[in-house]
N, C-alpha and C positions, 0 to 999 in steps of 0.2 A: 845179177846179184850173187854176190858169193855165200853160200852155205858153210858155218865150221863147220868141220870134223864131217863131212862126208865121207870119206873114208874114215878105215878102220876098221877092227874087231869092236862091236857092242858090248858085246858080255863083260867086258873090262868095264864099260863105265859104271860109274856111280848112279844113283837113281838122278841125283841131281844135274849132273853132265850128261845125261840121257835128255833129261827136260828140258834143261836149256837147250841142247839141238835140236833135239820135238818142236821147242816153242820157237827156234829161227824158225825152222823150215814151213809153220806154219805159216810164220810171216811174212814169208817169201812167197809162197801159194798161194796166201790170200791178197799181195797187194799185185797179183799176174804178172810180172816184168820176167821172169824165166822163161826161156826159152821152152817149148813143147817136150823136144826129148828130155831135158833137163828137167823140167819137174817131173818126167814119168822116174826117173830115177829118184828125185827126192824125196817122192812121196812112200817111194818104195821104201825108203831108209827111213821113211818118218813110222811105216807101217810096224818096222822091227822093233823103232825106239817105241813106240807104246806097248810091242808085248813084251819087251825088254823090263819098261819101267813097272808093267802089272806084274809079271812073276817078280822081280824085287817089291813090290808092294805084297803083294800072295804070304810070301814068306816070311817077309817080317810081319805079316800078321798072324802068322801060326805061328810065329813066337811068342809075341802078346798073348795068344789064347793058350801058349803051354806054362804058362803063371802058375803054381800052384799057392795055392788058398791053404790053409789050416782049418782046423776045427774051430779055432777061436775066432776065423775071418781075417787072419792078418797072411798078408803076402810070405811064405817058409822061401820064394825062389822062385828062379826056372828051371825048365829042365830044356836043353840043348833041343834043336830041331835037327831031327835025324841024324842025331851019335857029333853032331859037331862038337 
């Protein structure tokens, strides 16, 4: 069974093109038809796309939490995550 995007640089992808290759390789692992070294390889690339897709998750939610509020309770903004 062929895996996309086994190769490549991660960091480049999207949360969402990280998932979708997370969510082959899962499917590939879990229906056994790869070959032994082959999924020790893709499991290892599945390894990265999960902590790939949580620090993109991480971060966009310390964006959400640098919301600021006002006194009246209405959203004034955000403020940039670290000077972006």
């Amino acid at each position: 069974m062929a895996v996309a995007g086994e190769q490549g640089d991660i960091t480049s992808l999207s949360y969402e093109q990280a998932l979708a290759e997370l969510e082959t390789i899962v499917s590939a692992l879990e229906q056994g038809d790869v070959a032994l070294e082959k999924s020790i390889d893709i499991y290892s690339r599945g390894e990265a796309l999960k902590k790939h897709c949580e620090k993109l998750l991480n971060a966009a939610e310390a964006k959400v939490e640098k919301i600021r509020v006002g006194a009246d309770g209405k959203a004034k903004g955000s403020e940039p995550l670290d000077g972006e």
